[in-house]
N, C-alpha and C positions, 0 to 999 in steps of 0.2 A: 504494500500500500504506500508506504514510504516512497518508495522507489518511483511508481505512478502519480504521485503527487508532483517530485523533484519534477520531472518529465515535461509535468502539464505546465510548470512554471517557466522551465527552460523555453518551451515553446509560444508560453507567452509573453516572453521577456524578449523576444528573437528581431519583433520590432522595434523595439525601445535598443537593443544594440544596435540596429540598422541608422535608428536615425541617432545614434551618437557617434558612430564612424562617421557621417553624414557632415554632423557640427565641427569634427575634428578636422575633416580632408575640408573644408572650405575652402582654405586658402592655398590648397597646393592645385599647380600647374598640370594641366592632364596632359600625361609623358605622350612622345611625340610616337606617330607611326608611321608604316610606309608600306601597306599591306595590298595583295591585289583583288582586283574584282572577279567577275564571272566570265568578263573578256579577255583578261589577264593584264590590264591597265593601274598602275600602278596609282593608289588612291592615298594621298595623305593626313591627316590632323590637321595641319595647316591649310588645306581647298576648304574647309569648312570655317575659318576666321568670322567672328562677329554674325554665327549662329547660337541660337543655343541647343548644344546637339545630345542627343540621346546616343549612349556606345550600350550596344545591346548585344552579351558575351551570348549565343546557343550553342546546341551541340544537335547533330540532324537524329541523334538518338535521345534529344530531352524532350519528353512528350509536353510535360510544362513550356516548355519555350515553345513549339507549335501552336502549342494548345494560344499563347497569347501575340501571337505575329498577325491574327488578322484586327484587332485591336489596334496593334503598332502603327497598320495599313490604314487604318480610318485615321487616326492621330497625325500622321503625316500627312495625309490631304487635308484634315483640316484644319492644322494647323502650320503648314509651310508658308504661304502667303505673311506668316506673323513671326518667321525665323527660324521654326524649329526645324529641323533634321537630324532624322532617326538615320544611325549605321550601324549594321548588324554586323559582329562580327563571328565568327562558325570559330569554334574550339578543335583542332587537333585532337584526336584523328578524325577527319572527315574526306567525304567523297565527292569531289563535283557534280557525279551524275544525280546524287542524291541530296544536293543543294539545289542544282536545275530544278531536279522534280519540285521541290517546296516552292519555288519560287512557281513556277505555274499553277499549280496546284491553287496557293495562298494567292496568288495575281500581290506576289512584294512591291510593294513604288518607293523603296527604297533602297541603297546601295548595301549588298553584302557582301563583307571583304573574307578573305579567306586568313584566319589568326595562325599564330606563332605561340610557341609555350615561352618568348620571350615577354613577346606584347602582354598575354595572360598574366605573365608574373610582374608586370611595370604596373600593371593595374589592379593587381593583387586580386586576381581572380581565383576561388579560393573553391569547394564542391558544389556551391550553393547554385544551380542555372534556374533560370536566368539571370544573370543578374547588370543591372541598368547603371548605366555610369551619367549621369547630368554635366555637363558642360556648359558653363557660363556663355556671355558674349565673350565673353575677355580672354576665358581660356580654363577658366579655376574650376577644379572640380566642386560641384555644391552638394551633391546628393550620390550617395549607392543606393539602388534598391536593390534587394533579394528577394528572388522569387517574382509573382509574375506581379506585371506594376498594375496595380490597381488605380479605379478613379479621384479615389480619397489624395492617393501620392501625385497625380498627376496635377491632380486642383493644387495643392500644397506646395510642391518640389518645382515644377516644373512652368504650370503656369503663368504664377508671376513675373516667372523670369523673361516671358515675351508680350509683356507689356511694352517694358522700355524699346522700344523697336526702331532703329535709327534706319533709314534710309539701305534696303539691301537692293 
């Protein structure tokens, strides 16, 4: 009983460490990449300057991460015109043929890079998938989400950040 108790707490506390990584990474720099897409086009951190961008870690064997990419797909249509860009990036080991399929499949309208276990480990991508990295205008990481991003985090984390929206 003990034991199912710790449990229940661990996994209600799971949020409240999310958003205290969250408060602590504010002010650091989200580490640079240079990873390729589906054409094999070399896609940077830097083409995305003065958005505010969602780095969205999957793996094509995370049913959680499917399970919330057509979510990602509506987010990105409606909220591109206001700055945001979502970038999916796929976790090692992964298979192009079976990133293509999702990507038809899901109808993605966003760029999916293919990851590195270096990139993973600069952003300290840890067993938890999905998991969302928030990126300022500016460049600073604001937010980790784990697991799938809910509307609560979206309204809270992300939103306001494309308010301020300067001329793109």
């Amino acid at each position: 009983m003990k034991r199912l108790l710790f449990l229940v707490v661990v996994l209600i506390a799971e949020p409240i460490v999310a958003v205290a990584q969250s408060a602590a990474s504010q002010e650091a720099a989200a580490p640079a990449f240079a990873l390729n897409d589906l054409r094999g086009r070399t896609v940077r951190l830097k083409d995305y300057q003065g958005k505010v961008l969602l780095i969205n870690f999957w793996a094509t064997w995370c049913a959680p991460c499917r399970a919330e990419m057509p979510e990602m797909v509506k987010l990105q249509q409606a909220y591109k015109s206001r700055g945001l860009q979502i970038v999916g990036i796929t976790l090692p080991p992964m298979s192009r043929k079976n990133v293509r399929r999702i990507v038809r499949r899901l109808k993605i309208n966003y760029p999916l890079l293919f990851g590195t276990r270096g990139v993973a480990a600069r952003y300290d991508v840890a067993e938890v998938l999905p998991l969302t990295i928030v990126v300022d205008r500016a460049g600073k990481i604001r937010a980790r989400i784990l697991g799938i991003l809910e509307p609560e985090e979206f309204e809270q984390s992300i939103k306001p950040l494309l308010v301020n929206m300067g001329r793109q």
